[in-house]
C-alpha positions as CSV (number, residue, x, y, z in Angstrom):
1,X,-61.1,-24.5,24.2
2,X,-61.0,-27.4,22.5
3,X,-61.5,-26.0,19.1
4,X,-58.7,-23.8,19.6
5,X,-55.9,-26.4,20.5
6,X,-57.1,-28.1,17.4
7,X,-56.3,-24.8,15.3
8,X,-53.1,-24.6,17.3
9,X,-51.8,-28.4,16.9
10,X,-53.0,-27.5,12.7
11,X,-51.1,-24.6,12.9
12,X,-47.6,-26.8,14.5
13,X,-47.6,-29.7,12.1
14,X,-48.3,-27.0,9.2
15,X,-45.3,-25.7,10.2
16,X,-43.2,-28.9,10.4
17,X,-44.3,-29.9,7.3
18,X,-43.3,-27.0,5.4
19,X,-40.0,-26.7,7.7
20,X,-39.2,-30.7,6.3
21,X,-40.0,-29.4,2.8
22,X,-37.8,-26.3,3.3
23,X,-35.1,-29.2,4.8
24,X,-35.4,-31.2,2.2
25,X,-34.7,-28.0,-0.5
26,X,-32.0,-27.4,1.4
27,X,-30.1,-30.9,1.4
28,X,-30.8,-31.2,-2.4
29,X,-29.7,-27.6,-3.1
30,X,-26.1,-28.7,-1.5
31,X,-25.8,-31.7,-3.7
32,X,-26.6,-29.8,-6.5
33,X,-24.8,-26.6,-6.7
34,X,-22.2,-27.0,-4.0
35,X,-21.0,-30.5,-3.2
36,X,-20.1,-30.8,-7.1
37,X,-17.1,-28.2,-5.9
38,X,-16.4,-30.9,-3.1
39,X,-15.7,-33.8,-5.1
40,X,-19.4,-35.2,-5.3
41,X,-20.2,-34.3,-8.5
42,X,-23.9,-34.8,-9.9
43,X,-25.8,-37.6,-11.2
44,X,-25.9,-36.1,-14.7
45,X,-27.1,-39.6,-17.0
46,X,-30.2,-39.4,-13.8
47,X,-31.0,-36.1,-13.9
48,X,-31.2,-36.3,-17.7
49,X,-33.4,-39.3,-17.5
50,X,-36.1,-38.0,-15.2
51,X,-36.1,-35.0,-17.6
52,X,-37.0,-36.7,-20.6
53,X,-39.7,-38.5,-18.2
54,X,-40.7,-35.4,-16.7
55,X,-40.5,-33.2,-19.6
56,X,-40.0,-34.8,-23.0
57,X,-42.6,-37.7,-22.2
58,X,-45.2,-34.9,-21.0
59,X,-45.6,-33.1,-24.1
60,X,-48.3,-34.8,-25.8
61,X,-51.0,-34.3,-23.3
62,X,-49.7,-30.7,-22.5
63,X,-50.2,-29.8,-25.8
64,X,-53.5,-31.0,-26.3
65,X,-54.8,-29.7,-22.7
66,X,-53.7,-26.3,-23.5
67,X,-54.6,-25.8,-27.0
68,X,-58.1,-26.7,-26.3
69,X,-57.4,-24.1,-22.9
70,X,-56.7,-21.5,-25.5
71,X,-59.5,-22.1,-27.7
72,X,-62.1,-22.3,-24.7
73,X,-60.7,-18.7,-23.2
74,X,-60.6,-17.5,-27.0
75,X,-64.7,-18.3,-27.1
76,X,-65.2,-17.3,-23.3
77,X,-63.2,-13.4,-24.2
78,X,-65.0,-13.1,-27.4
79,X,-68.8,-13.5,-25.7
80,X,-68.1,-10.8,-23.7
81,X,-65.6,-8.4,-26.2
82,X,-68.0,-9.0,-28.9
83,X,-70.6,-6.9,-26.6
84,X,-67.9,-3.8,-26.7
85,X,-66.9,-4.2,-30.4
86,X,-63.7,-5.5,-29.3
87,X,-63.4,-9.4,-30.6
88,X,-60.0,-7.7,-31.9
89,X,-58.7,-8.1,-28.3
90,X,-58.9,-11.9,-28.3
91,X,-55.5,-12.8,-29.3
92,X,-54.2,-9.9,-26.4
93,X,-56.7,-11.7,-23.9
94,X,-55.4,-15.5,-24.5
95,X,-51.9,-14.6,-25.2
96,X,-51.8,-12.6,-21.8
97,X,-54.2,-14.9,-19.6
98,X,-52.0,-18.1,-20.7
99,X,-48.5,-16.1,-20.4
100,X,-49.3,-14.8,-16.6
101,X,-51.5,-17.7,-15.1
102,X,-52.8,-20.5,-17.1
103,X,-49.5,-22.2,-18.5
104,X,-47.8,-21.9,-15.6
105,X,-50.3,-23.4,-13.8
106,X,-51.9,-26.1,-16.2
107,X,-48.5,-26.8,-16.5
108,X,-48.1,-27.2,-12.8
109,X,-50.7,-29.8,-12.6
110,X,-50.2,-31.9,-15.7
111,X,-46.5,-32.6,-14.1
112,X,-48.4,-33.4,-10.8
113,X,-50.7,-36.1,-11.8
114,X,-47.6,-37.3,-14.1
115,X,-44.6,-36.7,-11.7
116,X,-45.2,-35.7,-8.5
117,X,-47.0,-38.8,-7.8
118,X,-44.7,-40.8,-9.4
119,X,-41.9,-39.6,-6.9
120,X,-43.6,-40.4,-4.1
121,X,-44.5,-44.1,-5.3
122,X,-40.9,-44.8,-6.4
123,X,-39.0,-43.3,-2.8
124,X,-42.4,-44.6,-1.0
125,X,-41.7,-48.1,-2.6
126,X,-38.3,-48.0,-2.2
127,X,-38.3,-47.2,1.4
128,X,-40.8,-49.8,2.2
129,X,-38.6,-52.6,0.5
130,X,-35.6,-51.2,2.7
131,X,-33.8,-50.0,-0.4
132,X,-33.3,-46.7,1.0
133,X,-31.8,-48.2,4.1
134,X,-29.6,-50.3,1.4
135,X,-27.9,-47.3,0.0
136,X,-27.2,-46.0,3.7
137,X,-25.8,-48.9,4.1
138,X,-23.3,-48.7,0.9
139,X,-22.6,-45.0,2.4
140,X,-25.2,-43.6,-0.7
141,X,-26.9,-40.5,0.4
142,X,-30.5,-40.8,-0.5
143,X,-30.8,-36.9,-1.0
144,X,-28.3,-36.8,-3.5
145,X,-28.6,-40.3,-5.2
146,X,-32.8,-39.9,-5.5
147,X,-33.9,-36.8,-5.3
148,X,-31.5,-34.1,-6.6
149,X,-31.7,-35.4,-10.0
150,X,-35.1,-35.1,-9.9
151,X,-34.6,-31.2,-8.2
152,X,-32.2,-30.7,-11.5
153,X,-34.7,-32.3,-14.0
154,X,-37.8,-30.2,-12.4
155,X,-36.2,-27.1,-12.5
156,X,-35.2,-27.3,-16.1
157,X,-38.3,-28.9,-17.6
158,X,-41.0,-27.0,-16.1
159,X,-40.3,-23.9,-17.5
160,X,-39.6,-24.9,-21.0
161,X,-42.7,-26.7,-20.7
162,X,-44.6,-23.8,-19.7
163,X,-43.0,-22.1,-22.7
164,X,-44.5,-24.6,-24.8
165,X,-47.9,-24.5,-23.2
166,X,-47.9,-20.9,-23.7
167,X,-47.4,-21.6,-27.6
168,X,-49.9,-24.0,-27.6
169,X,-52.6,-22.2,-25.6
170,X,-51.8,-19.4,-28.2
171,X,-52.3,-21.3,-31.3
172,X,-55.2,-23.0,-29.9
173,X,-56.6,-19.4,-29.3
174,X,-55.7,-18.8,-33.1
175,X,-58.2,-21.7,-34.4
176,X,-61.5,-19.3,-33.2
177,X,-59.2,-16.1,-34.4
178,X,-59.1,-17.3,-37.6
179,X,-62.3,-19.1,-38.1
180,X,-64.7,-16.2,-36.5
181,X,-62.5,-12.7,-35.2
182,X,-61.4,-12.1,-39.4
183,X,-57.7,-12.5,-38.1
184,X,-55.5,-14.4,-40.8
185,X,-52.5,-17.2,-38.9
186,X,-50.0,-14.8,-39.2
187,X,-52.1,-11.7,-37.8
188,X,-53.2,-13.5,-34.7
189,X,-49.9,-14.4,-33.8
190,X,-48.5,-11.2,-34.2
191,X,-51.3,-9.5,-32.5
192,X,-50.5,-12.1,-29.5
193,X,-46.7,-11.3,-29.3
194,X,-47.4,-7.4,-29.4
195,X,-49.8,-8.1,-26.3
196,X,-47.1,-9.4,-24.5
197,X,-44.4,-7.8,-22.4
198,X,-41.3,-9.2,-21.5
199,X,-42.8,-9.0,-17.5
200,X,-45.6,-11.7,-18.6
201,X,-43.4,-14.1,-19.7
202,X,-40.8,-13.3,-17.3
203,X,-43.4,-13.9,-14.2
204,X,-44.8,-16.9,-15.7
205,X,-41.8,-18.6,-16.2
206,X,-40.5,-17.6,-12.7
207,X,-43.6,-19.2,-11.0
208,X,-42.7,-22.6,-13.2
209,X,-39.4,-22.6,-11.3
210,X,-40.9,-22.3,-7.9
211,X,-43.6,-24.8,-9.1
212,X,-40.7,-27.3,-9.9
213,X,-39.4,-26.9,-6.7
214,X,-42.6,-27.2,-4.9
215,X,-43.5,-30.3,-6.6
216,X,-40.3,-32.0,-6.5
217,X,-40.4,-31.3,-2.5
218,X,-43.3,-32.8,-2.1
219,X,-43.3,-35.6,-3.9
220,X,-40.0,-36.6,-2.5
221,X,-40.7,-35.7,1.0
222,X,-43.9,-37.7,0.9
223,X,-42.1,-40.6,-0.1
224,X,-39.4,-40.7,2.2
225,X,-42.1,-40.2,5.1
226,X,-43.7,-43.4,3.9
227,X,-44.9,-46.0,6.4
228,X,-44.7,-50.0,6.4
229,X,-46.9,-51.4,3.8
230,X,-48.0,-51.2,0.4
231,X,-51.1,-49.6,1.3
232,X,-49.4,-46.6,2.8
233,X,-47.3,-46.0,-0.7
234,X,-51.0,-45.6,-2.1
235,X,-51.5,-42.3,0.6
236,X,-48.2,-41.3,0.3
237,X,-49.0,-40.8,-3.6
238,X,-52.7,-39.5,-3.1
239,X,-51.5,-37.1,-0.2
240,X,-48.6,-35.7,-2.8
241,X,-50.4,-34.9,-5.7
242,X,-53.3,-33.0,-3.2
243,X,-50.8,-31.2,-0.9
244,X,-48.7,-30.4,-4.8
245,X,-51.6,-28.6,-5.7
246,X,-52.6,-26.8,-3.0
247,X,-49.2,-25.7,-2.2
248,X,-48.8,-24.5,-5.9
249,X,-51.7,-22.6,-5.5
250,X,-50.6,-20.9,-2.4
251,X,-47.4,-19.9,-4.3
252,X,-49.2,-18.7,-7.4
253,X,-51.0,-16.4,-4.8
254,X,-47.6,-15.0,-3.3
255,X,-46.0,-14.6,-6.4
256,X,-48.5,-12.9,-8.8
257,X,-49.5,-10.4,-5.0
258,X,-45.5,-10.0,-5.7
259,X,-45.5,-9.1,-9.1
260,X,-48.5,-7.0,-9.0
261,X,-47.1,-5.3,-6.4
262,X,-43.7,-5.0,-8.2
263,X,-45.2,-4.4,-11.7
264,X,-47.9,-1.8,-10.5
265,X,-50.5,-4.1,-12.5
């Protein structure tokens, strides 16, 4: 009996947290695409910023974590297409396994361990030192001062970043082409591109979106749930970046079910 209202009371605040998520979506949705047609119109230099810090700023380490992903599937497809006589299918195996699934996702976390935590320590710091109670005071919505820019900057960014991880993975899949599957540069890269369908990049890029969103929702709503002390901005940050990733997971799962589905793949 016991272990049963556990799984129930799991089950509620489950539900509560993701209805506060879905909340908090909401509220920044309306500053962003609505209340601009109202008179309130966007934080545009803010949103900007937390783009070049989410996006811009993120690239170096992107890169390098996906081209050496691209190069490690490369050698992990070829021991087992070399078995078939088909190490030609390497560049449709990376360029197809980083399109669908891997950017997106590598991309996902990189911004996590970057971003995500980094919204929840600045609103978690913020509401500890009262500064969110400040702008409530000087009649300045939180929601739309705080967090929509980051909703904007998320939104934008992660896809193009995903783009670029994709490239990246791709060319770091070309290093093992080139040096050991007899493709030349040029060869690998158009062998990649004729792999791909317009669906794989399409679905990838989709799930960066809703990976944006997720993180950004996340982040934020853990910060604004922050309690009194500095050592509770330290859980609020840990608790993002691990409820960011498993939630990204669990839409990864919907969304390629969906496409697959959808696609008949």
């Amino acid at each position: 009996m016991e272990l049963a209202v556990q799984i129930g009371q799991s089950v509620l605040n489950a539900l509560a947290y993701l209805g506060s998520l879905a909340t908090l979506t909401a509220r920044a949705g309306y500053f962003t695409f609505i209340a601009p047609f109202q008179g309130k119109p966007v934080r545009i230099q803010r949103a900007i910023s937390q783009a070049m810090q989410v996006g811009v700023r993120a690239l170096p380490i992107l890169s390098l974590i996906t081209f050496f992903i691209g190069l490690i599937l490369a050698l992990q497809a070829a021991y087992e297409l070399r078995k078939f006589g088909a190490i030609n299918f390497v560049a449709s195996a990376v360029a197809i396994s980083m399109s669908r699934e891997l950017g997106p996702l590598i991309t996902a976390i990189v911004v996590i361990g970057r971003s995500g935590s980094s919204f929840a320590a600045e609103i978690g710091t913020m509401k500890v030192t009262e500064e969110l109670d400040a702008l409530e005071t000087m009649a300045i919505n939180p929601i739309r001062f705080l967090v929509a820019p980051k909703f904007i900057a998320m939104m934008v960014m992660l896809p193009c970043l995903t783009i670029w991880a994709n490239a990246m993975g791709i060319c770091g899949g070309s290093v093992f082409g080139v040096a050991k599957a007899g493709f030349t540069f040029t060869g690998y890269i158009n062998a990649s591109i004729d792999a791909l369908f317009l669906r794989d990049i399409i679905s990838g890029l989709v799930k960066s979106f809703m990976f944006g969103i997720t993180i950004t929702a996340v982040g934020c709503q853990e910060g604004l749930s922050t309690g009194a002390g500095a050592e509770q901005v330290g859980r609020s940050t840990t608790a993002a970046v691990v409820m960011s990733i498993f939630l990204v997971i669990l839409v990864d799962l919907v969304f390629t079910t969906l496409f697959f589905f959808l696609g008949g793949h």
